[in-house]
N, C-alpha and C positions, 0 to 999 in steps of 0.2 A: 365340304370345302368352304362352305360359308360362315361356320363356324369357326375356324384357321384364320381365316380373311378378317373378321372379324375381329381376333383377340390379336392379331398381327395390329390392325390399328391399334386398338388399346392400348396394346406392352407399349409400343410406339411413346405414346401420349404420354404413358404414366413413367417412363424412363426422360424424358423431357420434363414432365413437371416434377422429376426428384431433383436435377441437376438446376433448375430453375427455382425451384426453393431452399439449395442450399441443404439440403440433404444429404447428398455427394460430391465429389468435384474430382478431377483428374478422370481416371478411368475406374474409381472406386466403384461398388455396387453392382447387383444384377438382379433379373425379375423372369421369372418362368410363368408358363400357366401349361396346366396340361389339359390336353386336346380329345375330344372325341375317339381319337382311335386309341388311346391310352398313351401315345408320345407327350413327350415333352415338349416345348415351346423353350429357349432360353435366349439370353441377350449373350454374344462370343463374348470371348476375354478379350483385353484392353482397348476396351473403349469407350470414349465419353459419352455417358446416358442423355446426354444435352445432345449428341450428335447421330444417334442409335438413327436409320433408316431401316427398311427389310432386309437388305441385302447383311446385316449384322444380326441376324437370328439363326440359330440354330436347333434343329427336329435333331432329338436322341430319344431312345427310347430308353426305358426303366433301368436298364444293367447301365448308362451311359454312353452307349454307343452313338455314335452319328449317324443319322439318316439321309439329311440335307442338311445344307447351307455351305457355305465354302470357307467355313473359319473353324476354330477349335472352341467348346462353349467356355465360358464361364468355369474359373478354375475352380470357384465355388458349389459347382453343380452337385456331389457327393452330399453337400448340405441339402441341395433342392431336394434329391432322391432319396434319402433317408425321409426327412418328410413327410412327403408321399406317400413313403413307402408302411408309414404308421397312422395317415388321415387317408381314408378313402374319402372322408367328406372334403379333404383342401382340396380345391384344385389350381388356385396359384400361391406363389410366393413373391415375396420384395423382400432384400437385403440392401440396408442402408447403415452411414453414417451422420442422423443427425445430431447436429453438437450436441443441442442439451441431453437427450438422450444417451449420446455414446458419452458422456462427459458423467455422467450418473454411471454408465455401464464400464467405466476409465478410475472412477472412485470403488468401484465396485460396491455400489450402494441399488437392492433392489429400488421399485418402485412399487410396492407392496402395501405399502396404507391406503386405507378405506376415503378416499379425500373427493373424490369426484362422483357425481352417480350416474354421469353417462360412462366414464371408464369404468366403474363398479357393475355394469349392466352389462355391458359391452366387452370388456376383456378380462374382469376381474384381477385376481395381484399380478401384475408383470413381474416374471422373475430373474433374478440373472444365471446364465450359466456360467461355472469356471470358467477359467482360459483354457483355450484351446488354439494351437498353431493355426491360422486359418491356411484353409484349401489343403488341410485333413483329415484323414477319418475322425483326429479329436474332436473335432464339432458337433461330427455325429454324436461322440459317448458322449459330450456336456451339453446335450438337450435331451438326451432320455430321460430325465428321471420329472422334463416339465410340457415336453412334446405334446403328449395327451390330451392334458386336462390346461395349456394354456395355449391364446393363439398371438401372443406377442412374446417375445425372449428376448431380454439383453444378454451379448455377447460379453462379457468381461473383458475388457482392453480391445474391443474389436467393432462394435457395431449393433444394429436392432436387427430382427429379423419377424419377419408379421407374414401371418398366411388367411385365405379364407376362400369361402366358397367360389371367386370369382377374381380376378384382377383388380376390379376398383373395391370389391371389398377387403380384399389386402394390403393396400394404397392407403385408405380409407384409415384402417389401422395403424399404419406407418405413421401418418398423419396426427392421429391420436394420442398416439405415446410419444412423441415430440411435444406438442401441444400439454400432456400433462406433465410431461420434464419439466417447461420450461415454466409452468405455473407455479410446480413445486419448488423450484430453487429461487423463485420470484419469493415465496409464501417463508422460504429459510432465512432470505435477507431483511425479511421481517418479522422477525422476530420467532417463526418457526411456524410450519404447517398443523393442522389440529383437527384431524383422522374425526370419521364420523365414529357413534357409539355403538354398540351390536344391535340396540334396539333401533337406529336410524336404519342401517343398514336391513332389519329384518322386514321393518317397513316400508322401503325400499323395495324389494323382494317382495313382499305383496303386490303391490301399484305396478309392477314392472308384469306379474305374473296376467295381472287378472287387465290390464291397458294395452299391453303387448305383447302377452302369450309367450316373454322373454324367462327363461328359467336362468340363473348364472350357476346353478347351484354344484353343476359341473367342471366349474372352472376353480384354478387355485383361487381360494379364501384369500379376499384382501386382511389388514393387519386393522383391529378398530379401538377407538381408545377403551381404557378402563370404565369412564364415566365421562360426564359432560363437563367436568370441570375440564380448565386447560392446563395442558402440558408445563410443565416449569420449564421456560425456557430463555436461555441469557442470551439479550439479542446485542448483535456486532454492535458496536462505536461507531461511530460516522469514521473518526480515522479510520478503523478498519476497513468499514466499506468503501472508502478512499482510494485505501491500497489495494483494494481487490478491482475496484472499478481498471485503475493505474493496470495491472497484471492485465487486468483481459484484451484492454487496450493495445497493450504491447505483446501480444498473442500472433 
């Protein structure tokens, strides 16, 4: 029980700090952990993660049935359970839409260059999956083919989704890949971001191995440049950036 109680605070917390960073809004998102007796933990459908108390949780177990709570879960749960049902090591999930993020995963543009080396440690290439209708089994088919070997997915027109060993290391994640969104399209409007080289990264992978017993070697390959030279890249006009400042403005 005191493990329940437990991640009952957590979800709590981390469903308030998504709504509170702007991560969600409306009744968008939802966050699971699973529990000690193998059920599920999930936040119900519609409701705002800014507003989430106990009373808006729901116990299902693995097929999605109900156990407790007196709502219906999360119409996104089929995604949680798929999941799961392919990481014995997740044991929670967060499904969010942060802008920069979903605005990358809306271009349908991965996040898969070698540019960061706590995201290159940490989560390796974020990739996207196709569209899929959400709160259907398509979700499930557009994360097999990167469930495995990554623990962040951009949704294509839909959203992030981040899993890990615990609640706030799934948060934690969430957090992460927003964070390197919004650096990268920072790094675009300047002139263009400029990917570490194989040899950065392999040295990287040393210092990571033999500092932090952190292996990535597992997870999808970020993208690294050819060489240390930079990219050719034709950076916007100030007009331009004008008019795009103007466009978000009025967003």
């Amino acid at each position: 029980m005191e493990n329940k109680n437990q991640n009952i605070e957590i979800l709590i917390n981390i469903c308030h700090r998504l709504y509170a960073n702007r991560f969600i809004t409306a009744t968008d998102g939802n966050v699971s952990v699973r529990l000690d007796n193998g059920n599920i933990l999930t936040t119900r459908t519609a409701i705002n993660k800014g507003m989430v108390t106990e009373n808006d949780l729901v116990e299902v177990d693995l097929s999605g049935n109900v156990l407790s709570g007196n709502h219906l879960p999360s119409t996104e749960i089929g995604m949680h359970l798929y999941i799961y049902s392919q990481r014995s090591d997740v044991n929670a999930i967060v499904h969010a839409h942060p802008p920069y993020a979903t605005g990358f995963a809306t271009a349908r543009q991965p996040l898969n260059e070698c540019l960061f080396p706590e995201v290159i440690v940490g989560l390796g290439a974020i990739p996207l999956a196709e569209y899929a209708t959400p709160s259907t089994e398509e979700v499930s088919k557009s994360l097999e083919p990167y469930v495995k070997n990554a623990d962040a997915i951009l949704l294509a027109n839909h959203g992030v989704v981040t899993y890990g060993k615990d609640l706030w290391d799934a948060y934690f994640k969430m957090e992460k890949v927003e964070h390197a969104a919004h650096i990268t399209f920072i790094a675009r409007m300047l002139g263009g971001e400029k990917p570490l080289t194989q040899e950065e990264v392999e040295k990287l992978r040393a210092i990571s191995q033999q500092s932090y017993s952190k292996d990535f070697s597992n997870k999808i390959a970020c993208e690294t440049s050819c060489s240390n030279e930079e990219k050719s890249v034709t950076s916007p006009s100030d007009e331009e950036i004008r008019e795009l400042v103007k466009k978000m403005l009025r967003a």
